[in-house]
C-alpha positions, 0 to 999 in steps of 0.5 A, spaced: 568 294 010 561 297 011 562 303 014 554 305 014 548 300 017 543 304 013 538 300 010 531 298 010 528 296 017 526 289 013 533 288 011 537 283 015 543 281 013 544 273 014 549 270 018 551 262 016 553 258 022 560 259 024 561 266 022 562 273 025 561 280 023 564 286 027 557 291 030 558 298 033 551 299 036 549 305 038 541 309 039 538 303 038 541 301 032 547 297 028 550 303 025 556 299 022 558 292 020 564 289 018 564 281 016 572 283 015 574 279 022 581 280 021 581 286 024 581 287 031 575 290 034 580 296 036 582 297 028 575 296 026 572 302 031 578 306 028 577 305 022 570 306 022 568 311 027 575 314 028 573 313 038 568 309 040 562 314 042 560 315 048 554 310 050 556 306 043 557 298 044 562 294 041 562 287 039 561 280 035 555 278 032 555 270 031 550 264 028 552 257 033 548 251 031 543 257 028 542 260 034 545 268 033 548 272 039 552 278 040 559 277 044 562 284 048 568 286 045 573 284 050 578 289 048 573 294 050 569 291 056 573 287 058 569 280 057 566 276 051 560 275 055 553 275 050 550 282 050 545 285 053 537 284 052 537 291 048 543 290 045 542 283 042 534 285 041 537 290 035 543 285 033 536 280 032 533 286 027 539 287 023 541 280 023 538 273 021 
């Protein structure tokens, strides 16, 4: 698992179609990033951050017909609607 987004501002990391990567965003910025979606949203917040922070947004980033969005957790929100335009502006500076 990824535990720290830390890489240079121009280094994106690829998603193909079809595939998602689990993201914890927070300050304006993927912090954490896993392609390990065999854990659950709840197991990877665990295991990466130990409680999600406050002000933190949990979710799922995927590339559909090469079109990349970032899906709220339903475990934490409730809802797999897209993200909102902050979170999906950062999820598109991390990810292509």
């Amino acid at each position: 698992m990824q535990t720290s987004a830390d890489t240079t501002p121009q280094e994106k990391i690829f998603i193909r179609d079809g595939l998602y990567f689990l993201i914890i965003v927070q300050e304006g910025r993927v912090t954490h990033f896993t392609g390990n979606v065999s854990l659950s949203h709840a197991d990877f917040v665990k295991r990466s951050v130990g409680k999600l922070p406050e002000g933190a947004w949990v979710g799922s980033a995927t590339k559909n017909d090469g079109y990349l969005t970032a899906i709220n957790s339903y475990t934490f929100y409730q809802n797999q609607l897209p993200a909102s335009p902050e979170i999906q502006k950062v999820v598109h500076d991390k990810f292509c």
